[in-house]
MDAnalysis code that builds the backbone (N, CA, C; Angstrom):
import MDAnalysis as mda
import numpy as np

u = mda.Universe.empty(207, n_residues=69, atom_resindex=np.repeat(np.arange(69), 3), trajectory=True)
u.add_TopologyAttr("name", ["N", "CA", "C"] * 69)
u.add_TopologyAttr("resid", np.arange(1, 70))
u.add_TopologyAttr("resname", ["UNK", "UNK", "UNK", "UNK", "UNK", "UNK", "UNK", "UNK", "UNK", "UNK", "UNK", "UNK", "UNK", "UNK", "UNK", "UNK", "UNK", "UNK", "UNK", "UNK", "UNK", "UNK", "UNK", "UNK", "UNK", "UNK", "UNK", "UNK", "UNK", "UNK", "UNK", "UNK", "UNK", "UNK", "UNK", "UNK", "UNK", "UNK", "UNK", "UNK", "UNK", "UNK", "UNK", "UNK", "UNK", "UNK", "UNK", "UNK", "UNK", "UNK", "UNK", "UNK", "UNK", "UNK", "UNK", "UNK", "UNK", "UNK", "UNK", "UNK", "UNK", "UNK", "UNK", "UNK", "UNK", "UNK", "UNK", "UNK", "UNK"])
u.atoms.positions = np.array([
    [131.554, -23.056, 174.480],
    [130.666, -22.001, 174.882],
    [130.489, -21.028, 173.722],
    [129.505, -20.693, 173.303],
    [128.695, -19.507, 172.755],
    [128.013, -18.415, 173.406],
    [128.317, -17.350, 172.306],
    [127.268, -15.940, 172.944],
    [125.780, -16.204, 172.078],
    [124.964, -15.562, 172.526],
    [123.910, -15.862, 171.969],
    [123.191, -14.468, 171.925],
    [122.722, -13.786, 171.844],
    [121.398, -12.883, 171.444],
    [120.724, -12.643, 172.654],
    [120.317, -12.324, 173.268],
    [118.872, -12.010, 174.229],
    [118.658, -10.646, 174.655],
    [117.503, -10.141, 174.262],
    [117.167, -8.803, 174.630],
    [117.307, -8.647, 176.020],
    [117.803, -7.607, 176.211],
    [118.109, -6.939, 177.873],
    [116.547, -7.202, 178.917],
    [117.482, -8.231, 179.939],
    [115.937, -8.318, 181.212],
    [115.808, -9.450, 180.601],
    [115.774, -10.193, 179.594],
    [115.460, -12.056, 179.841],
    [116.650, -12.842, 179.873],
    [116.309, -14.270, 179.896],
    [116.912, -15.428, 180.654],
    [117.374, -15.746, 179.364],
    [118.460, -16.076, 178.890],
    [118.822, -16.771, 177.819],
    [118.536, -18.942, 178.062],
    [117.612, -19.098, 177.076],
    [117.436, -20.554, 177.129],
    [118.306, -21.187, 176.344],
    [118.650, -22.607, 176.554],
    [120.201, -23.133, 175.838],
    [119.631, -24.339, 175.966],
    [119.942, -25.331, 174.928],
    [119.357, -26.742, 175.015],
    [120.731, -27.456, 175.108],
    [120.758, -28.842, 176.201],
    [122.074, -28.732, 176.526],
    [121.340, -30.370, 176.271],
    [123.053, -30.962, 175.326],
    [122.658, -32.449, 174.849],
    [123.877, -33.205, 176.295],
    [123.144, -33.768, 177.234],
    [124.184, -34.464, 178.214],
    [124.690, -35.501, 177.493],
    [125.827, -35.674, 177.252],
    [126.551, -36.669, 176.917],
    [126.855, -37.938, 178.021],
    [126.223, -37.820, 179.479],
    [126.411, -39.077, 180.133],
    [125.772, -38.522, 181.631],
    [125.987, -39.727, 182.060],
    [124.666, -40.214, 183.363],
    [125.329, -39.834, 184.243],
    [125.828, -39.323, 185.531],
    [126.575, -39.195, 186.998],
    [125.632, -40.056, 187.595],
    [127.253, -40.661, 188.370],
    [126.691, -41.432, 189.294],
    [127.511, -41.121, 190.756],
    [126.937, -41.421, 191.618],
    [127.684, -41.292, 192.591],
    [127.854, -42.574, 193.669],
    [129.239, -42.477, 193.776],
    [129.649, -43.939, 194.996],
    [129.763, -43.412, 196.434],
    [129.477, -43.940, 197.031],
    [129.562, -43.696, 198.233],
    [130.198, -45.403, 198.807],
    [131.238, -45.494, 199.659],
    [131.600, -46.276, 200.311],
    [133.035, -46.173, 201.747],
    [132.644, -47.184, 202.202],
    [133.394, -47.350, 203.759],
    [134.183, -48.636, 203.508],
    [135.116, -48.506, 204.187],
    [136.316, -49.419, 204.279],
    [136.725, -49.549, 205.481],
    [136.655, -51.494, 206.067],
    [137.620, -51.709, 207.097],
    [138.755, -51.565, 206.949],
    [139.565, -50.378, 207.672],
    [141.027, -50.881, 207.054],
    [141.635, -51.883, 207.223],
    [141.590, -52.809, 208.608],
    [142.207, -53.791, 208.872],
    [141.702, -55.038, 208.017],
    [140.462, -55.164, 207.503],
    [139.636, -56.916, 207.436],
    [139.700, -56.490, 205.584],
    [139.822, -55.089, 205.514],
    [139.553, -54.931, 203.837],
    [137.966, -54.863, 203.469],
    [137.007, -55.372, 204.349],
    [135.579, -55.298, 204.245],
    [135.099, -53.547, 203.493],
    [134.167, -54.119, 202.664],
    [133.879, -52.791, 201.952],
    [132.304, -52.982, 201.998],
    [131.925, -51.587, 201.950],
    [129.981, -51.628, 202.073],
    [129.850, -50.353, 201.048],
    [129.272, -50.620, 200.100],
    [128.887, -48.805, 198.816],
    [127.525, -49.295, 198.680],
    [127.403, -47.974, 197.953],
    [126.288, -47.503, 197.768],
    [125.932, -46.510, 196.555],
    [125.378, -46.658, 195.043],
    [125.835, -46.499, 194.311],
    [124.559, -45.175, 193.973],
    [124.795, -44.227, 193.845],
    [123.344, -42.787, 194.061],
    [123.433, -42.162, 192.792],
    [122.569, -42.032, 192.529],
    [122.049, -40.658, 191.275],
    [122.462, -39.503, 191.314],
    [122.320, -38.999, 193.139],
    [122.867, -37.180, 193.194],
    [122.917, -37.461, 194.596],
    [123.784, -36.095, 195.052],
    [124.219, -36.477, 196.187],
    [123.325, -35.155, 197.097],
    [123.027, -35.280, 198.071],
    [122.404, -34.483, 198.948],
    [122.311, -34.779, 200.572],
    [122.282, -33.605, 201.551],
    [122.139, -34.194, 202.988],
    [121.400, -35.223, 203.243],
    [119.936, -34.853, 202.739],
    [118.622, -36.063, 203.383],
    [119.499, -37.371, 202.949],
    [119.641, -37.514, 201.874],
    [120.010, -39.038, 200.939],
    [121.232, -39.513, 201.542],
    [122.258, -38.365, 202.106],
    [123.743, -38.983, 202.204],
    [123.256, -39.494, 204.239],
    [122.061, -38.743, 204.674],
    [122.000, -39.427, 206.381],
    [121.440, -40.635, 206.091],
    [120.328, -40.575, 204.908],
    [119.945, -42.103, 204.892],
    [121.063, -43.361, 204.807],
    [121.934, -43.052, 203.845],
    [123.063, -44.200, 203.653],
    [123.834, -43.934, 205.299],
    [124.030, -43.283, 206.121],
    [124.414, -43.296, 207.399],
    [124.030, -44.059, 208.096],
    [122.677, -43.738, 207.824],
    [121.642, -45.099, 209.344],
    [121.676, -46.054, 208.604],
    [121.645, -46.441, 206.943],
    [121.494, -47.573, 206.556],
    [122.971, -48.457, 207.177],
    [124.299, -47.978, 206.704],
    [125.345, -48.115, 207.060],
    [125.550, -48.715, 208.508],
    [124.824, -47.544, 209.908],
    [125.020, -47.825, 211.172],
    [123.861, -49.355, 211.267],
    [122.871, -49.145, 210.932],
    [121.924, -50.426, 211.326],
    [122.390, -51.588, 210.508],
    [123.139, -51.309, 209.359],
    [123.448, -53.297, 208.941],
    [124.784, -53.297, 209.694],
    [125.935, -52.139, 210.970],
    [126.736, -52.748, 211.273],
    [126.488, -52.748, 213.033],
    [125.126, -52.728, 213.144],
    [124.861, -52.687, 214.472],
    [125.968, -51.676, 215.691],
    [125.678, -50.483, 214.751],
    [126.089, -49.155, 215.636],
    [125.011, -48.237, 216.017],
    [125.782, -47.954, 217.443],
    [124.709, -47.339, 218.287],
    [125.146, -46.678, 219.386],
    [124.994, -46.587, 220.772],
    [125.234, -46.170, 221.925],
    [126.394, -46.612, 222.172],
    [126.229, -48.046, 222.543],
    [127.473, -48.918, 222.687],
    [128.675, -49.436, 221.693],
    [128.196, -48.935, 220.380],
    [129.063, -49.166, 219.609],
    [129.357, -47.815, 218.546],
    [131.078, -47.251, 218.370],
    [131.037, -46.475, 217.734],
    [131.846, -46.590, 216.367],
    [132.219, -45.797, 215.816],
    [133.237, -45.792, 214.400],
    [134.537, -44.882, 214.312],
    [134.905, -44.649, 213.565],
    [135.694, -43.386, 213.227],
    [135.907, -43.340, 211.812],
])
C-alpha cells in the first residue's frame, strides 16, 4: 500500500494489476455413498447461488415429497 496525492473532495484513482482469476466452488456431498455434485462460478451472489439450488434440487429430484439436510 501507498499514499498518494489527491486534492481534498476527490476520489483517489489506483490502477490495480490482478495477479489471478477467483473462482468459486460450490459443492454437496453424500456423506454415506461419497457422491459429489459442484459447480465451479466466477462470483458468488444470492440470484446465482438459488440458481445452483434448483439446479441441484431438479437433477436430484427434490421437492414436496422429497427433502435434504
Amino acid at each position: 500500500m501507498r499514499r498518494i496525492y489527491v486534492p481534498e473532495g476527490e476520489t483517489p484513482i489506483a490502477n490495480v494489476n490482478w495477479r489471478f482469476k477467483w473462482l468459486w466452488l460450490y459443492g454437496f456431498l453424500h456423506p454415506q455413498t461419497g457422491e459429489t455434485y459442484w459447480w465451479i462460478l466466477p462470483y458468488v451472489n444470492t440470484q446465482l447461488f438459488n440458481q445452483v439450488l434448483a439446479d441441484f434440487a431438479c437433477e436430484f429430484g427434490l421437492g414436496v415429497n422429497k427433502h435434504i439436510l
